[in-house]
N, C-alpha and C positions, 0 to 999 in steps of 0.2 A: 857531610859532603866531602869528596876527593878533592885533590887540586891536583891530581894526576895530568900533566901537562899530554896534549897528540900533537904531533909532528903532520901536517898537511902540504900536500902540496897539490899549489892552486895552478888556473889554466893556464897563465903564463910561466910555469914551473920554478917561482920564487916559493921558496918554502915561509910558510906560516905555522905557529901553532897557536891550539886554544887549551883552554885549561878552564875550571870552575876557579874563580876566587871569591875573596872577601872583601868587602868595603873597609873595614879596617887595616888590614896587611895593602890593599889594593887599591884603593879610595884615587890615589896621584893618577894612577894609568886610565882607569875607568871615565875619573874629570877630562882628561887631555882628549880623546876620544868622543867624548860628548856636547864640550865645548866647542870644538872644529865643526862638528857634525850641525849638531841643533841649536846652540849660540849664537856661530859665527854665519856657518853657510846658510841654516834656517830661518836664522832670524827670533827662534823662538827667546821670549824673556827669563836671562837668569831664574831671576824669582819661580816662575812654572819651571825650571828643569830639575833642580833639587829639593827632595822631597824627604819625608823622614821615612818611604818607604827602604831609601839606599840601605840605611845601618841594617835591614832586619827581610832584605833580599839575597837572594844566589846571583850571581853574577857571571856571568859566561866573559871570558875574556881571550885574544887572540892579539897576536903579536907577532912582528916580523922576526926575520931570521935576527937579526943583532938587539933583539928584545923591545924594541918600540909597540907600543898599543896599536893598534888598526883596525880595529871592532868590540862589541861589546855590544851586550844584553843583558837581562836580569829579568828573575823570574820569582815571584812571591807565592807564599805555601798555600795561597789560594788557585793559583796554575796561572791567573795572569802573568806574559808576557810583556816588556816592556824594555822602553830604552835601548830599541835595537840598532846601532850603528854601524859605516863601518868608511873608512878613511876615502875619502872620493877617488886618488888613485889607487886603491884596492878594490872597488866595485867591480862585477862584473866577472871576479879570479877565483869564488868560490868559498872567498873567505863568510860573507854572510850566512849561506848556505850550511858552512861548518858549525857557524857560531849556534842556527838554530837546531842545528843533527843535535849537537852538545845537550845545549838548554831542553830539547823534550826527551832523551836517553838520561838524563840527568833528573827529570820529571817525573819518568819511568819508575827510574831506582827508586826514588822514595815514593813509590807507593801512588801516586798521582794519578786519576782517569780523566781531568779534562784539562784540556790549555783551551785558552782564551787571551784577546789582543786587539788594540786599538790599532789596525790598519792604516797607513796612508793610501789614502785613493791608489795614488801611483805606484805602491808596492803591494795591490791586493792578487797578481798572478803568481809574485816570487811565493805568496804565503797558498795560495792553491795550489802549487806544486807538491806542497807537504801534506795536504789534505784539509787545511781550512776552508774553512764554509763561511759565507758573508750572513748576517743576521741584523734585520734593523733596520735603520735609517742612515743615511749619510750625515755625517755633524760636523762642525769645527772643532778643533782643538788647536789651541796657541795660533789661529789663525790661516792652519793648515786642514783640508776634508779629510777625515778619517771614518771609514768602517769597523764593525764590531763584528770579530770574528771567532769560530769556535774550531777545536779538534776533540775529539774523542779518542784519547792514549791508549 
């Protein structure tokens, strides 16, 4: 996997970029990002958000123009998507949308023919946009509805 850093600029024309990292080289930026997100603002419990999936996932990672984290996702050699975030005043600017362009081009490359992702109800349009498909049942997860969603790469 690259860590070839892109240079985006989002709709309010603050530049971000994304990059593939590592949970080891990367582990600090990835927690700060998902702590804010599904910790603090979600509610979700510690315990469910750290999994031994981190050490042994690709990790899409984006950051502001003077290097702060702002988003992040992570993607396992199964094509599951997951742990997709991205800083509440960065919503809305594109940066989501780059982090997952990243994660399925990055999917692409190694050979990959399907993604798959646990949805939040409330983000199942942004993932239609990309061509996910809802499959299933609606369920909880950490207390939040989530959908099970597919793409065909």
């Amino acid at each position: 996997m690259g860590t070839k850093s892109s240079l985006v600029m989002g709709k309010s024309e603050a530049l971000f970029s994304i990059r593939i990292a590592r949970w080891e080289a990367d582990a600090s930026l990835l927690r700060i990002v998902r702590t804010v997100v599904f910790i603090q603002e979600q509610q979700v419990p510690a315990e469910l958000e750290w999994d031994e999936f981190d050490r042994t996932s690709a990790h899409v990672l984006a950051c502001d123009a003077q290097g702060e984290p702002i988003g992040t996702a992570r993607f396992l050699s199964s094509g599951h998507i997951g742990r997709m975030a991205v800083m509440k005043e960065w919503r809305k600017q594109g940066v989501g949308s780059a982090i997952l362009q990243k994660a399925l081009e990055e999917m692409i490359s190694l050979g990959m023919h399907n993604a798959v992702l646990n949805a939040q109800v409330a983000a199942v349009d942004f993932y239609r946009k990309f061509g996910f498909q809802v499959y299933g049942n609606e369920f909880m997860d950490a207390g939040i509805p989530h959908v099970k969603m597919s793409l065909q790469l």
